[in-house]
GULUMKOL-62569 format. One record per atom (N, C-alpha, C): residue in three letters; x, y, z. Coordinates in steps of 0.05 Angstrom, whole numbers, padded with zeros to 5 digits, always signed. Last residue first. Example, Ala and Ser with C-alpha at 12.3 -4.5 7.8 and 13.67 -1.06 7.14 Angstrom:
// GULUMKOL-62569
SER+00257-00045+00142/SER+00273-00021+00143/SER+00258+00001+00157/ALA+00264-00114+00156/ALA+00246-00090+00156/ALA+00264-00066+00156/
END
This chain:
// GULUMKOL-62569
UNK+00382-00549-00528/UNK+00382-00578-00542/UNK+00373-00596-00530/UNK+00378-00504-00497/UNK+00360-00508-00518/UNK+00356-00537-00533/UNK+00420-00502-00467/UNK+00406-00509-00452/UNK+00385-00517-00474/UNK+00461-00507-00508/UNK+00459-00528-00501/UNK+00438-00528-00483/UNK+00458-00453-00528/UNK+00447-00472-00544/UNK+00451-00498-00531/UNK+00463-00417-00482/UNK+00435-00419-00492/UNK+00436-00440-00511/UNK+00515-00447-00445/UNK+00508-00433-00473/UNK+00485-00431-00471/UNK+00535-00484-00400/UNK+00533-00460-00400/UNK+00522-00439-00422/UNK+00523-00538-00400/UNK+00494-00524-00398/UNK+00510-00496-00390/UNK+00576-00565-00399/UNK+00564-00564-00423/UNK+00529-00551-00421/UNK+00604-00542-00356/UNK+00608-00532-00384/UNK+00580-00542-00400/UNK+00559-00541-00305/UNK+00569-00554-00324/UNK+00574-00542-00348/UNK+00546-00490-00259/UNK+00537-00498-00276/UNK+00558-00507-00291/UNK+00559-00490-00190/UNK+00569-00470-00221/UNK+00563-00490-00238/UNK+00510-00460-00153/UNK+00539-00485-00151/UNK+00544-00474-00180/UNK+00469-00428-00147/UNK+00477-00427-00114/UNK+00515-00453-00126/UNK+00441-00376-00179/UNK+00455-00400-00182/UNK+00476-00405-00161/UNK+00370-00355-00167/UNK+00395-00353-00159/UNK+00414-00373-00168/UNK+00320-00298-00204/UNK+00337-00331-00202/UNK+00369-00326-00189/UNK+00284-00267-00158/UNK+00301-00265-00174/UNK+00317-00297-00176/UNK+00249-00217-00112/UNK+00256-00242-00126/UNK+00264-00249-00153/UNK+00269-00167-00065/UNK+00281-00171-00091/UNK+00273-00206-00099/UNK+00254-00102-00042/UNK+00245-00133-00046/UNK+00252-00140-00071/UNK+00295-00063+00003/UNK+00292-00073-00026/UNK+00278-00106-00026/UNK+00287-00002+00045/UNK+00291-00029+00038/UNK+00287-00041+00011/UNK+00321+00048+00083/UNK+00304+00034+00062/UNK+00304+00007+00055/UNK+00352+00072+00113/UNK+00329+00061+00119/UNK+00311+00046+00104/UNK+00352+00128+00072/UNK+00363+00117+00092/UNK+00342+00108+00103/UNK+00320+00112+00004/UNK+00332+00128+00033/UNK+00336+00112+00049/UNK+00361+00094-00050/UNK+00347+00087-00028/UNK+00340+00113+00001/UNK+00383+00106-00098/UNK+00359+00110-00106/UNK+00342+00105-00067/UNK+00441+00076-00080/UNK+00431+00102-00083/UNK+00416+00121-00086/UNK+00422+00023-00077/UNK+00432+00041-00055/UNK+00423+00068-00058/UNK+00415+00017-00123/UNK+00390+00013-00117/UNK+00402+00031-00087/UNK+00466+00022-00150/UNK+00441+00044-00154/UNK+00414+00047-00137/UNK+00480-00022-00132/UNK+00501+00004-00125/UNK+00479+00035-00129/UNK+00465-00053-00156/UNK+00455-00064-00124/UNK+00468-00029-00121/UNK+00475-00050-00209/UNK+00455-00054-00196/UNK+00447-00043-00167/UNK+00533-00059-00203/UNK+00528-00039-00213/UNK+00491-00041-00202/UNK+00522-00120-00190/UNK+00545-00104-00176/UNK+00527-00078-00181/UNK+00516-00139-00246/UNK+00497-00134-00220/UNK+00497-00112-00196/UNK+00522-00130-00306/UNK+00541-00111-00276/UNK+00520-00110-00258/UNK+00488-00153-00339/UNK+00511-00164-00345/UNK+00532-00144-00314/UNK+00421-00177-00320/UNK+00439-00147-00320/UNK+00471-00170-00320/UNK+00382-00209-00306/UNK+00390-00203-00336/UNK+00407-00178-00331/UNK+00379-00213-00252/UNK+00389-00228-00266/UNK+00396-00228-00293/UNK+00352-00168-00231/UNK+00378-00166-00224/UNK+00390-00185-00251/UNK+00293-00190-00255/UNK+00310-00164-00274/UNK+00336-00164-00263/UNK+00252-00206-00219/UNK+00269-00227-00240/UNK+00280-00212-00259/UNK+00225-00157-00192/UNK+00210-00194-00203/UNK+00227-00197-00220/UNK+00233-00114-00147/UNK+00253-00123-00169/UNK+00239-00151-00176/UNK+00225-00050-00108/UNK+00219-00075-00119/UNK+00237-00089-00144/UNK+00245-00013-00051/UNK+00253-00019-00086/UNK+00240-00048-00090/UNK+00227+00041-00014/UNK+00225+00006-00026/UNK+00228+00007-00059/UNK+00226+00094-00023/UNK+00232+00080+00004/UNK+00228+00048-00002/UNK+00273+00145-00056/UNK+00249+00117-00053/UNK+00252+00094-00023/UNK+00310+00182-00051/UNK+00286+00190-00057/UNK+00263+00166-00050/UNK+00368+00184-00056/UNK+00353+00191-00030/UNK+00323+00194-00030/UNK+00371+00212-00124/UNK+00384+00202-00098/UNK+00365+00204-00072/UNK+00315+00206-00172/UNK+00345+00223-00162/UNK+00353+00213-00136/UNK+00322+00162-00224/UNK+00308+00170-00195/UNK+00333+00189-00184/UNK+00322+00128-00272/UNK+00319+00150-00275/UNK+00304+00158-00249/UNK+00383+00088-00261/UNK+00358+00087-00254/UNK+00351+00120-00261/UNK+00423+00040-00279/UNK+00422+00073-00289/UNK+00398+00085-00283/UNK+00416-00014-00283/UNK+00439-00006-00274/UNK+00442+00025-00274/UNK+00363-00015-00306/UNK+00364-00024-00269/UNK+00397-00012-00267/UNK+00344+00042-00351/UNK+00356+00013-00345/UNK+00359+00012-00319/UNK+00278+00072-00370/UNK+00300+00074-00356/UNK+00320+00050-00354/UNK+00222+00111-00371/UNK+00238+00091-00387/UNK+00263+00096-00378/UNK+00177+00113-00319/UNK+00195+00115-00335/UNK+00211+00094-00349/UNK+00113+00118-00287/UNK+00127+00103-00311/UNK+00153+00117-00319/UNK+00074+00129-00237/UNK+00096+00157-00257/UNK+00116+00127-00266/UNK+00024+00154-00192/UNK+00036+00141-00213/UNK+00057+00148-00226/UNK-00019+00174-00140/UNK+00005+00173-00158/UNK+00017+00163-00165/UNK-00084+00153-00147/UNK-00060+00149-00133/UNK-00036+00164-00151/UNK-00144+00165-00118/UNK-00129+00165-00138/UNK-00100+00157-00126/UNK-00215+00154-00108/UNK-00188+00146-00099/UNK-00165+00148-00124/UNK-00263+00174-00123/UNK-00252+00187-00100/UNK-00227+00181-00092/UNK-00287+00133-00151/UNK-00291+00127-00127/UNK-00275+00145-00111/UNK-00270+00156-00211/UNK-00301+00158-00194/UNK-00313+00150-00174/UNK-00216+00148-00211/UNK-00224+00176-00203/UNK-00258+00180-00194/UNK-00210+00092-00210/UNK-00211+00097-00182/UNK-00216+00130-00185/UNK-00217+00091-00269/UNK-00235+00073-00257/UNK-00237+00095-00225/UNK-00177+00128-00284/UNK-00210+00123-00290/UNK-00219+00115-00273/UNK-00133+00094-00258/UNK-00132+00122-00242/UNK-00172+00133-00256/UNK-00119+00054-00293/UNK-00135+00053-00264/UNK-00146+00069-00254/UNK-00120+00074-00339/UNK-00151+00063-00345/UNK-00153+00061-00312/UNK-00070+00092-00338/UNK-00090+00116-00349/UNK-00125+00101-00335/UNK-00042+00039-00329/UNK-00042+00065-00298/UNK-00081+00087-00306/UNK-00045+00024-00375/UNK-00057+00015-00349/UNK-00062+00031-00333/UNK-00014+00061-00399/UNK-00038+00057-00406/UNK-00058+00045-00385/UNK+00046+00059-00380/UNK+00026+00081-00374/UNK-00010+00079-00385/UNK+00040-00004-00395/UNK+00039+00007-00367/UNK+00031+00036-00360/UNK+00054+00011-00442/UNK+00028-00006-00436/UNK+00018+00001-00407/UNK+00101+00047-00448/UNK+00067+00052-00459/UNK+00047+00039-00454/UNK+00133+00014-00422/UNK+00126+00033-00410/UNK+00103+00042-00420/UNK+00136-00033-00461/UNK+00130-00042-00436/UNK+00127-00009-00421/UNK+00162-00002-00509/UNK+00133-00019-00507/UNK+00121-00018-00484/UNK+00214+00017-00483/UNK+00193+00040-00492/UNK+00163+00021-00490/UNK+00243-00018-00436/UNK+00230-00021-00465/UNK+00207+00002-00457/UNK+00258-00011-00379/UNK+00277-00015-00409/UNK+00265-00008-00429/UNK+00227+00012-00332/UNK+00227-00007-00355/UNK+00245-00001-00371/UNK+00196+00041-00275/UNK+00227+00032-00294/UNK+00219+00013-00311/UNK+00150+00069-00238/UNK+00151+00038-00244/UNK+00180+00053-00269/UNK+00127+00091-00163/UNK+00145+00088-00200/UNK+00150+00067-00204/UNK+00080+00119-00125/UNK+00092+00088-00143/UNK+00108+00097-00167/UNK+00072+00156-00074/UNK+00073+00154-00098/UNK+00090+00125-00109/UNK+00040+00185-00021/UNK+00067+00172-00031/UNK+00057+00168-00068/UNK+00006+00209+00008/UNK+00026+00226-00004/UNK+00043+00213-00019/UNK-00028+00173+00021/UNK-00034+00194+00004/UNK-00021+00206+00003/UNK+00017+00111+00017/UNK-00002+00126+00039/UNK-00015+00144+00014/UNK+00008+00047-00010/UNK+00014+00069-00017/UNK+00003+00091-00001/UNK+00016-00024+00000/UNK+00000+00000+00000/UNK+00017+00025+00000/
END
């Protein structure tokens, strides 16, 4: 939940995936403007290693399965700091590889075969 001052941002990579999502947002904020409830919203297009947030600003970072497609996690975790206020926290689910995977299931074409 979101108090009435706070606000939700959502990041995406892909121009697509931000137009849809600002589209959604457009049809929730309809729906909830004739029950009196609105919320603040705000879509940007942006990467997880380069966040378009200014410093010190968010108090929870969410993350469903995006650390993992980043080639500088590192770089990641470094922004999410920095996008954090003091105090802040990050929910993060995400694939983990806990032993090191067999030469031969390191490629996309052997996991494919």
């Amino acid at each position: 939940r979101v108090g009435k001052s706070g606000t939700v941002l959502g990041v995406d990579m892909t121009s697509e995936m931000v137009a849809s999502a600002r589209k959604n947002v457009r049809d929730v904020k309809a729906q909830k403007s004739r029950t009196g409830n609105r919320g603040d919203v705000s879509i940007r297009l942006g990467e997880i290693e380069y966040l378009p947030v200014a410093d010190n600003l968010v108090d929870v970072v969410i993350s469903n399965c995006v650390v993992n497609l980043s080639l500088d996690q590192s770089r990641v975790y470094r922004e999410v700091c920095r996008v954090l206020k003091p105090g802040g926290r990050i929910c993060n689910s995400d694939v983990v590889q806990i032993h090191t995977l067999p030469e031969s299931l390191r490629t996309a074409e052997a996991q494919c075969a």
